[in-house]
N, C-alpha and C positions, 0 to 999 in steps of 0.2 A: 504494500500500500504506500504509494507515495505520499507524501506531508500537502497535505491543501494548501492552494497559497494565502500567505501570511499567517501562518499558524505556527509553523514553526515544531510539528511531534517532537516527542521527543526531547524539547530545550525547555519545555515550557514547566514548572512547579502546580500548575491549576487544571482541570478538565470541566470545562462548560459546558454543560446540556441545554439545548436553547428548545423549550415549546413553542410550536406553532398552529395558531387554529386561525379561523378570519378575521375576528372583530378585537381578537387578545382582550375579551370580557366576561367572557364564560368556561369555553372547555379549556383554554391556555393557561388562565390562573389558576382554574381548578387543580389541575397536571401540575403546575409550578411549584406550586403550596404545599399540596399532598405528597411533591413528590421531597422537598424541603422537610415537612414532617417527618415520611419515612425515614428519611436520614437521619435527622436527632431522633428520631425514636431508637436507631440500631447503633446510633454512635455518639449518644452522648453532646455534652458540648463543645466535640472535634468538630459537629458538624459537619459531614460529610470528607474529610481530608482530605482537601482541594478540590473536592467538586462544587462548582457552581452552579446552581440551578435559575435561570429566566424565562423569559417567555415571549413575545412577540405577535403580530396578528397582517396576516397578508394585507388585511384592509382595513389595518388594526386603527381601532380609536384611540387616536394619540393625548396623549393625558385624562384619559377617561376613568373614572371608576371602576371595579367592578362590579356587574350586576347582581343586586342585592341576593338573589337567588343562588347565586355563586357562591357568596358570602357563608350564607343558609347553611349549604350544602358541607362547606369548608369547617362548619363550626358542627356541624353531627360528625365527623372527623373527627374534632381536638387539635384542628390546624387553625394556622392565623395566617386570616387577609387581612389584615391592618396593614396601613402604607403603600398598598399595591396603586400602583400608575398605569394605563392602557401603553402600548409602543404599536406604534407600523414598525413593519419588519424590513430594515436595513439591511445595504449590502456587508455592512461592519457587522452586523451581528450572525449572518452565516461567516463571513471571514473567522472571528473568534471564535467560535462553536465548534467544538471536536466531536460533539454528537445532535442531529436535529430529530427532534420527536414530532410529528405532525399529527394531525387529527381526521386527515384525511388521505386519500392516493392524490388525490387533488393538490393540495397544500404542500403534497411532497414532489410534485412536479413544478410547483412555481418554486419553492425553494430551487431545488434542480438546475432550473431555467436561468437563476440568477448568476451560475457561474460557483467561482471558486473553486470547484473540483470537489462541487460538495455530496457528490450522488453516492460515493464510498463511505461516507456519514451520516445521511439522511433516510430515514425509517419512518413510514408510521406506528404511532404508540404500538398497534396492538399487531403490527410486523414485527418491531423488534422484541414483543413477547414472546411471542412465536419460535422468532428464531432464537432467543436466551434459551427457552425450555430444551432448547437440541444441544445445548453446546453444555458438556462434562465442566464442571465448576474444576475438577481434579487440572485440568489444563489452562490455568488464570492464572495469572501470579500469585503469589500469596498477598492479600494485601498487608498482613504485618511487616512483612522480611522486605517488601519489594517495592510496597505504599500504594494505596487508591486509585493512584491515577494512571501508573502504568497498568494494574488491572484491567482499569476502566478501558483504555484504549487498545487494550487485547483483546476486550469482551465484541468492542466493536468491529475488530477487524476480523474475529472470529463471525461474526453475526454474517457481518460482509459475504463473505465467500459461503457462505452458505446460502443466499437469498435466493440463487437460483436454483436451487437443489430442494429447497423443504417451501412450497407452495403454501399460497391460503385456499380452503377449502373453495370456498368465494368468495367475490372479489369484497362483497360487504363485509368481510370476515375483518376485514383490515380497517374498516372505517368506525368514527364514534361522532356519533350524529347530533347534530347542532341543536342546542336547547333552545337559540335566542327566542324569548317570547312567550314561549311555553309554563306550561305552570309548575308549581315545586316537586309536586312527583315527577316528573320527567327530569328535572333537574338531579333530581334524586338518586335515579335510574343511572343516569350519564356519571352521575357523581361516582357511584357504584362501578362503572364498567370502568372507570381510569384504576381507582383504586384496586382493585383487582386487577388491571394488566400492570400496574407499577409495581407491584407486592415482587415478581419475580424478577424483574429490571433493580431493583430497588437490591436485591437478595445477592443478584447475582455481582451489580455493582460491587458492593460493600464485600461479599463473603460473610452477613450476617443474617438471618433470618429474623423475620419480623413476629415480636412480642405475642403470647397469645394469653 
């Protein structure tokens, strides 16, 4: 796997996950947050060591809120949306990004589209669940001995080379559908489907399994 440009593999001390949905107000923060929680839930307040987790919105509402529902959703979790700001999704912020989560096939082809050499990093959520559940935890680095972040961008390059090999059943299989507008049980629902594909992403990251 080549280094995307301006990233720099390899030199870098941090690994950025960057979410991506349309509006960066509902499914982006949700993913963001919860996925921010998962982390202090499994690691304390190392807080993910060096991962960074953001979010972004193709058509995202720049300085926006997020939608109260969001919020809702975030707080039957035990995560916090306090502070959250909407972002459009810049070319600086796939440059940074050593892994993109999208919330669609969609979302993962405008990323794509924007360049960078970012198609070796970009996944949607519930692609790159998929492909984690394939890949032997026994062949990551350790993250004690070896640290976070080169795991992290094992796990990814591991994922990689598997994408054409381990399919989605259908193509819907890979997508998580847009709440905007809808009312709190649906929000609910969607809340539920991130949380469940990040438990494994979240697992295989860290090398810790989430709390029961």
């Amino acid at each position: 796997m080549t280094a995307p440009e301006g990233r720099g593999i390899g030199t870098e001390s941090t690994f950025r996950i960057l979410h991506v949905s349309t509006g960066n107000v509902c499914r982006s923060p949700i993913t963001e947050r919860l996925t921010r929680h998962a982390l202090s839930d499994r690691l304390g307040d190392s807080l993910g060591g060096g991962l960074i987790v953001e979010s972004a919105g193709t058509w995202g509402h720049e300085g926006a809120p997020m939608e109260p529902n969001a919020e809702t959703v975030l707080a039957d979790f035990g995560a916090d949306a306090s502070g959250f700001v909407g972002r459009e999704l810049l070319d600086e912020h796939v440059i940074r990004a050593d892994l993109v989560l999208t919330a669609t096939r969609d979302h993962r082809a405008q990323v794509i589209s924007m360049g960078h050499s970012a198609g070796l990093r970009t996944f949607t959520l519930k692609e790159f669940t998929r492909l984690v559940r394939a890949i032997d935890p026994a062949t990551l680095p350790d993250p004690l001995s070896d640290g976070m972040v080169e795991r992290a961008r094992a796990l990814v390059r591991a994922a990689a080379a598997l994408r054409g090999w381990l399919l989605a059943p259908s193509a819907e299989a890979d997508e998580v559908n847009d709440p905007y507008g809808a009312p709190i049980t649906f929000f609910r629902s969607i809340g539920d489907e991130i949380h469940q594909a990040l438990d494994p992403v979240v697992t295989a990251l860290t090398g810790v399994s989430a709390r029961r």
